[in-house]
C-alpha positions in Angstrom: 0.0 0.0 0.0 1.8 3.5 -1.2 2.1 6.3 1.8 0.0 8.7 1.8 1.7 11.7 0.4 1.0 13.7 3.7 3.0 10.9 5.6 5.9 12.0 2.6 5.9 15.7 3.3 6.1 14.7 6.8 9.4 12.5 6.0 10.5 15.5 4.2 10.1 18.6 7.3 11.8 15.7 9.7 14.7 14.9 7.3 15.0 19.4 6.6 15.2 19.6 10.1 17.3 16.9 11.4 19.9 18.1 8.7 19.5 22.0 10.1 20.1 20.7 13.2 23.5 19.3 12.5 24.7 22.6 11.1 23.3 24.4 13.6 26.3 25.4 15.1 28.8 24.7 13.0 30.4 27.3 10.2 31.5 26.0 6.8 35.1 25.3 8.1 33.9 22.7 11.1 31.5 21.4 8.5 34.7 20.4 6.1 36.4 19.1 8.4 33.7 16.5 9.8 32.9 13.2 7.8 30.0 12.3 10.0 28.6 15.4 10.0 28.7 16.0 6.3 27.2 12.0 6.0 24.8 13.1 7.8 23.5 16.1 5.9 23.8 14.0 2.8 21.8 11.2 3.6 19.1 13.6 4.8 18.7 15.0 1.6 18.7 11.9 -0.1 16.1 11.0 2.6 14.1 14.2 1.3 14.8 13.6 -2.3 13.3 10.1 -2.2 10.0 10.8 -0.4 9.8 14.0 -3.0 10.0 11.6 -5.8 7.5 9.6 -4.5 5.1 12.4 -3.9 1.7 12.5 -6.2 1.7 14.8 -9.1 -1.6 16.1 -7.5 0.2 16.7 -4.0 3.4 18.5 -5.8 0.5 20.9 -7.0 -0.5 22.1 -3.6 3.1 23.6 -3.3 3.8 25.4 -6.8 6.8 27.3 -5.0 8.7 23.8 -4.1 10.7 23.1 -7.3 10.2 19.2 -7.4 12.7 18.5 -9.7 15.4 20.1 -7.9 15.0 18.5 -5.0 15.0 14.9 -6.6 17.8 16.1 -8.5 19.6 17.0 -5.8 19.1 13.7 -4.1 20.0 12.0 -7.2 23.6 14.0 -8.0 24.7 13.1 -4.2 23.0 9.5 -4.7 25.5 8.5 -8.1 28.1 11.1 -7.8 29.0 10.2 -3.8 33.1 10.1 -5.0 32.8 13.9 -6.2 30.2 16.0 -3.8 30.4 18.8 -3.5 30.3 20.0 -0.3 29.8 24.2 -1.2 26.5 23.0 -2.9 25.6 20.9 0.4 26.1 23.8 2.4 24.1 26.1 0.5 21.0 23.3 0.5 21.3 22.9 3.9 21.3 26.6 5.1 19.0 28.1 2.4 17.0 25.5 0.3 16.3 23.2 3.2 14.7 26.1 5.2 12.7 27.2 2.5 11.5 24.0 1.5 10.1 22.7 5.3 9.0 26.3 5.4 6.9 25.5 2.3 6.0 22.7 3.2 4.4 23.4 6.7 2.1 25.8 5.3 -0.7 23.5 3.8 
């Protein structure tokens, strides 16, 4: 039996806010220099990429501001291109496109 998509937005505000939470109080430097950290934020966003790819067409609708693609996308990049990430672009997801998108997300 599929999830019901709000069960999937739910997975995606948990997964946006355990990853804020391990950057909380850290500054791009610590977050370098800390492998468990960084696998942490990864796998979040793959967590977040996953349930988005799973999420109805007709759900996706109810959020016209959330750009679908690039969140799958981004899950996919880290997902087959682990030996090269990126970890400016993980940054930026985590401090502005992760808040934006749970923001967006807790509004319907």
């Amino acid at each position: 039996m599929p999830r019901d998509w709000r069960i999937r937005r739910s997975d995606i505000i948990e997964a946006c806010e355990r990853a804020m939470g391990y950057v909380k109080d850290v500054d791009f430097t610590a977050f370098q220099a800390d492998a468990m950290r960084q696998d942490a934020v990864v796998r979040c966003i793959e967590i977040i990429g996953e349930a988005a790819r799973h999420m109805p067409e007709d759900a996706r609708a109810l959020f016209p501001d959330v750009s679908w693609e690039d969140v799958v996308g981004m899950r996919n990049l880290l997902a087959h291109e682990y030996f090269g990430v990126d970890l400016t672009i993980v940054w930026t997801t985590v401090q502005e496109d992760l808040p934006a998108l749970a923001r967006s997300l807790r509004e319907k």
